[in-house]
N, C-alpha and C positions, 0 to 999 in steps of 0.2 A: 443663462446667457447662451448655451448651447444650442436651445431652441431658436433665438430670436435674433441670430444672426449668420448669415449664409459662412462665416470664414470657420475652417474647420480647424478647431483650436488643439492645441497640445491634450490640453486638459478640457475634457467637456462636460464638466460640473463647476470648473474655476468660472468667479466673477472676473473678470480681465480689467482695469483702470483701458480706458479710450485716450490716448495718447494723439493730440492734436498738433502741437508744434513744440518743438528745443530752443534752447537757447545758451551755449558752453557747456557745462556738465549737469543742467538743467533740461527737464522736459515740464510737457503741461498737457495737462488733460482737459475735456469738452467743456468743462465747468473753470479753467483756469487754474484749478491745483496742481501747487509746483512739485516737481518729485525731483531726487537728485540722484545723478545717474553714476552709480560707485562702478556696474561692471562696464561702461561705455559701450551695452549696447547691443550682444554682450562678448566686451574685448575687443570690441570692433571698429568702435566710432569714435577714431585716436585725435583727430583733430577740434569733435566737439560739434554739438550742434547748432546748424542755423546759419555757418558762413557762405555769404550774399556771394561772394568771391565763387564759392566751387558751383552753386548755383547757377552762374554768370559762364563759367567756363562750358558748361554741361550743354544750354542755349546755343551759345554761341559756337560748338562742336555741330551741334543737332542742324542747325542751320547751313553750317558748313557741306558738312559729309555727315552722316548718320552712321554709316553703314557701308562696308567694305569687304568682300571675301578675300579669305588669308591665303586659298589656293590659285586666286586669280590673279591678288596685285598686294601693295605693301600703301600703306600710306606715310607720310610726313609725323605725321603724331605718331606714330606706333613708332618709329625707326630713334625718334626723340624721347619718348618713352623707354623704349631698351636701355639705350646709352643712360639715359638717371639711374635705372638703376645697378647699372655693373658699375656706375661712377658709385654710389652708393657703399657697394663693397667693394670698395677701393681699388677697382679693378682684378678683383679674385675670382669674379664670374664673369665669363665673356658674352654669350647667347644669352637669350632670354624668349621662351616662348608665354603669353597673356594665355588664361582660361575667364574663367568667372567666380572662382572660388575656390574654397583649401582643399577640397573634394576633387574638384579638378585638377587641380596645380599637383596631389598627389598621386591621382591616375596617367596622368601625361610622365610624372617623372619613372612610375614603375615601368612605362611603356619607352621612354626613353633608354632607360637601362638593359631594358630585353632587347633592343633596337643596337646597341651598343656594343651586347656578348654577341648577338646575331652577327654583325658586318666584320669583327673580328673573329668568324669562324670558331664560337663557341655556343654551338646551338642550347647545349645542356645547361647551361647556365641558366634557371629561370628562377630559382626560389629567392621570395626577399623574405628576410627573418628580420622580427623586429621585437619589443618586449611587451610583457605582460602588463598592462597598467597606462599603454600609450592609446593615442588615439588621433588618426590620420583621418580621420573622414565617415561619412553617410553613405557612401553608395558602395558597392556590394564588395569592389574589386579592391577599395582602402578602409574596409571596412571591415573581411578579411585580414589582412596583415595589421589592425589595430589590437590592441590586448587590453581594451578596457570591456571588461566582463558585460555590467549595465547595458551596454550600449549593442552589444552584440546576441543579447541573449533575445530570441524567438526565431533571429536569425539564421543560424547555425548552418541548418540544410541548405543554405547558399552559399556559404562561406567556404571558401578554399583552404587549407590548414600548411605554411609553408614552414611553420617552427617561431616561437617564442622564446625569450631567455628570460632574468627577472629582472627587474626595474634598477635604478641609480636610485636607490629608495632611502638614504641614510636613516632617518627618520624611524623605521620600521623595515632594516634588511633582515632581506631575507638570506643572509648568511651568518646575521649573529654576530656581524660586526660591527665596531665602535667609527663613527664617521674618521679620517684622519688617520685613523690605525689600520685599515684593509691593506689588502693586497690586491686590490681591485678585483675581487673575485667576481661580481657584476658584470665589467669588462669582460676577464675572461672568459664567463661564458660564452661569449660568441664563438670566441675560439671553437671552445667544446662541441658549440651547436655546429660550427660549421664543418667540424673533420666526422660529428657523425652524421650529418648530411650529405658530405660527400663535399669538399671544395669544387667540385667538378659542375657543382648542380645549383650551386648558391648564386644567384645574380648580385643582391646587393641586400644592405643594411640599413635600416630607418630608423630613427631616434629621434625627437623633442628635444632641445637642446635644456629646455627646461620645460617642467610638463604641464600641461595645460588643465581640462576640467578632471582628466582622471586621476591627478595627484596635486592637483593644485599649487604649482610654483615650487616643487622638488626640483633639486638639481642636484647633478653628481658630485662627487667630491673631486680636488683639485688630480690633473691626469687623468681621469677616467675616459677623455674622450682623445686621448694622444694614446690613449692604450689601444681605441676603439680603431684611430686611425692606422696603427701600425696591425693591428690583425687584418683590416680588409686591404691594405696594400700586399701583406703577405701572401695571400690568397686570391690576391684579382676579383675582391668583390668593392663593387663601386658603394661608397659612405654618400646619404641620403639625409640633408637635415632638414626634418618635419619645419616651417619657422611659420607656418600661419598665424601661430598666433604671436609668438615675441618677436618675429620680425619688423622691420623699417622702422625701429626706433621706441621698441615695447621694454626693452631690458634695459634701456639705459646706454646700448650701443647701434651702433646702423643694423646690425644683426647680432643674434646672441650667439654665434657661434664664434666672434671674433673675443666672447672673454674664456677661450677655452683654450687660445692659443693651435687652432687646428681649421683646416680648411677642406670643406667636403667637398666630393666631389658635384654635387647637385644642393640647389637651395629652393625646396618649394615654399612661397609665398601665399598671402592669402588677408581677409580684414584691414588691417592699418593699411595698406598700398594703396587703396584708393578711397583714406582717410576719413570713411565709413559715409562714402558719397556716391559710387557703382560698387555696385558686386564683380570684385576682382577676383584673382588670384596668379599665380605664376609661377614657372618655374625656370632658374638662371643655372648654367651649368658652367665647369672651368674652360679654358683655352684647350688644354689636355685630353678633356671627356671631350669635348663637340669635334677635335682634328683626328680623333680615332675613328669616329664616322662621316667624318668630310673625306678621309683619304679612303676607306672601304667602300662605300655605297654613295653615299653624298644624298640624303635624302629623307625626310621624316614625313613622313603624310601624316599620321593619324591628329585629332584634334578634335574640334565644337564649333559647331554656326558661328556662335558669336566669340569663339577664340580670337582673340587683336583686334576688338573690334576698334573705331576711333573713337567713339564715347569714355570708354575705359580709360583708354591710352589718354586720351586729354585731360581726367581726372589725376590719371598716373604721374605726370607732368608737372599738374597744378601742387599736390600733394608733396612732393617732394622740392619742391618750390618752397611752399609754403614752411615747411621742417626746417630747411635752411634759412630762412627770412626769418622765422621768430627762434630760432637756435634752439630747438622743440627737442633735440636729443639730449643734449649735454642736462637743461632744465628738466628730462623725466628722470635721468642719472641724480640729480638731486630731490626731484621730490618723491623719489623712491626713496632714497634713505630715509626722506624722512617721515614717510610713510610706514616704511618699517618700522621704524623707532619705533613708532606711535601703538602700532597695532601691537610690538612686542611689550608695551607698556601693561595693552591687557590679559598677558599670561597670568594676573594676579587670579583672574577667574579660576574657580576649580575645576573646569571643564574645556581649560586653555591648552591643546597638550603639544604643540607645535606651532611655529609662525616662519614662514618662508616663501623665499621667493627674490627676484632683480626686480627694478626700476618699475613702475607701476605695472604689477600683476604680482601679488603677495598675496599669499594662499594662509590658513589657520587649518586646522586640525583639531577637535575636539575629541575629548576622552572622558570616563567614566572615574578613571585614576589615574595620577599622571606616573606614578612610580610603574605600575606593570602597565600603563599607556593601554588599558583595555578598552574598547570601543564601546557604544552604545551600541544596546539592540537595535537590529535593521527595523522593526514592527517601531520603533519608535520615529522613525524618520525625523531625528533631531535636526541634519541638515533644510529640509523644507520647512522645519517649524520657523528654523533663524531666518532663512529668505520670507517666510508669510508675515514673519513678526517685522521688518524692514519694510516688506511692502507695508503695512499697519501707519509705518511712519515715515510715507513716502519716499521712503528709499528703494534703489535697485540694484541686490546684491547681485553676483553668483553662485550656488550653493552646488552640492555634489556628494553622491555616496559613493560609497566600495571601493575605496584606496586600500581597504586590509585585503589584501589576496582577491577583490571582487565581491565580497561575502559581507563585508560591514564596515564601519570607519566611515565619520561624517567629517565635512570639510567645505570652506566658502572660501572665493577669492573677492577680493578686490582692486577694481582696475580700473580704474579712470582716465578722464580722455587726458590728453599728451600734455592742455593748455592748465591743470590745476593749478592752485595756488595752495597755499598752506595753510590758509584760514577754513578751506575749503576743505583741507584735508582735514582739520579738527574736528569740523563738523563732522562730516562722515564715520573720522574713530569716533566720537562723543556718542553720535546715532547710536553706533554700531556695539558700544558698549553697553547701554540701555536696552539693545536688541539681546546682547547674549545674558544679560542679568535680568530680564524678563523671562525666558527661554529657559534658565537653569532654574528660575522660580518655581516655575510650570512643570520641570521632572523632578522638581522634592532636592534641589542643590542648595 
């Protein structure tokens, strides 16, 4: 396929299935086979494919106004776009600046923050520390402060190094604690990292509120991010929450940082906001963060062409519309549990060694034992056998290595769009079970 087609593929030995049009958690290929789409997309395509509706709006934007520079003027849809979504978080974010994606939405918020310690007369402020096992983006500057090994590695030589701490990892901590029974030592670290970094030099803190393909659907234990909050208000470093991908209604809440009981100071965006119909992203800050630099300087310039543009924003609009009209969050709050359920049903496997995760985006973990939770060898690449073994049977998972330290530990999520049903979800555990009991066939389980 490498040969005989101009698009330059991830993989360029893979056959690729020709994906011709969607339909809900369906797609179809040139020949009409149906495939079904478990990671939406992937994690992206929250309201599903094929609605005539956002179609209709996209048209009828294009026709309108296309195209707007954000340095020259504001339009009517961007301005109605902001307001959903600080209405969104309940009014906990006041500003909002649109990019195009979670890569952006993460560059603007780092550049935000430096723009922040700057106008408040703390030029030294610049490092953002963030953990080992996260993962903020593709391009060079949140790619950098990411700490998913894979994703970094040939990299390096461009990469910036501002300090890592280790992950909200219960599953496999890395302090040898019992979930429940810590002392939040994970937390702590930051502490640590930031008095030997110097408080003076730390800009801010970034964290996944739940983690996406580098640990697939971990989340900290209850407190670990009211610990997180009280270190960086001690220190004047601004708390930054990764939410591209669990936000606008992925976790089972408008954002996932509101089941943590903590309110950061920035929320970059990204995927679901433009309910996988433009390539969004954004980033919302509080009333607090944007009057520190409305009353200093009063002024942000940096940004992208097509930052705010009206296409976006009119999707942005439509999408949040749409959420409310079919009551799209409460309904992913339930069909996560019982998504969960389902998937925890298959720990009966012997290569089941973890299942987690909120509202549709539920991560698994496979091991070789589940008592010392030993990983498969990386040369075995168990995670890609499971997603080639799903594609086999028209399915589309997510798959993912190197949750152990970066070094080994296979691991899939599943995520489907916001509109499942639970007949739907069967299918998919059913697939999905037949997938991992093929798969441990094939390594001698």
């Amino acid at each position: 396929m490498g040969k005989d087609t101009n698009v330059l593929n991830a993989d360029f030995f893979r056959e690729y299935p020709v994906i011709s049009s969607g339909k809900g958690i369906y797609m179809y290929d040139e020949n009409g086979v149906e495939y079904i789409d478990g990671a939406s997309g992937p994690i992206l395509c929250s309201l599903g494919h094929g609605l005539t509706e956002m179609g209709d709006v996209l048209k009828e934007q294009a026709v309108k106004l296309a195209f707007a520079h954000r340095d020259d003027c504001v339009t009517p849809i961007l301005r109605e776009a902001c307001t959903k979504v600080c209405e969104f978080t309940n009014g906990d974010m006041e500003k909002v600046f649109f990019v195009c994606g979670g890569s952006e939405a993460n560059e603007i918020a780092i550049k935000l923050v430096r723009e922040y310690h700057l106008d408040r007369g703390n030029p030294g402020k610049y490092k953002i520390i963030s953990r080992w096992q996260s993962y903020h983006g593709s391009s060079m500057g949140v790619l950098s402060i990411s700490g998913f090994t894979k994703r970094r590695s040939g990299y390096e030589p461009y990469l910036s190094e501002f300090g890592h701490i280790p992950p909200a990892y219960c599953y496999r901590c890395w302090f040898g604690r019992e979930a429940g029974k810590c002392n939040f030592e994970c937390a702590q670290a930051l502490e640590n990292e930031i008095l030997c970094q110097g408080p003076e030099t730390v800009a801010a803190f970034i964290a996944e509120p739940i983690s996406g393909m580098s640990l697939c659907g971990a989340e900290p234990p209850v407190g670990y991010f009211k610990k997180i909050r009280e270190i960086c208000d001690k220190y004047d470093v601004a708390f930054i929450m990764d939410e591209v991908m669990t936000g606008v209604g992925r976790t089972g809440k408008n954002f996932a940082y509101m089941h943590y009981g903590v309110v950061p100071d920035l929320v970059s965006m990204g995927k679901a906001v433009g309910g996988g119909y433009f390539p969004l992203g954004g980033v919302a800050c509080t009333a607090k963060f944007y009057n520190e630099m409305y009353q200093n300087k009063g002024s942000f310039p940096p940004g992208y062409s097509w930052s705010g543009n009206p296409l976006g924003a009119a999707v942005t609009v439509k999408t949040f519309e749409y959420l409310a009209e079919h009551n799209l969050v409460d309904h992913v709050a339930k069909m996560g549990e019982y998504l969960k359920s389902k998937m925890q049903a298959l720990s009966t496997h012997p290569t089941v060694g973890d299942v987690r995760g909120r509202g549709l985006m539920i991560g698994m973990e496979f091991v070789t034992n589940k008592e010392t939770k030993e990983p498969f060898d990386p040369k075995v690449k168990l995670s890609l056998q499971l997603n080639r073994e799903a594609l086999k049977r028209h399915m589309l998972i997510e798959s993912s290595s190197g949750c152990n330290r970066g070094q080994s530990g296979d691991q899939i999520m599943i995520g489907p769009a916001f509109i499942i049903n639970k007949e739907q979800i069967d299918t998919i555990v059913d697939q999905l079970d037949q997938v991992i009991t093929t798969v441990e066939k094939n390594n001698g389980f």
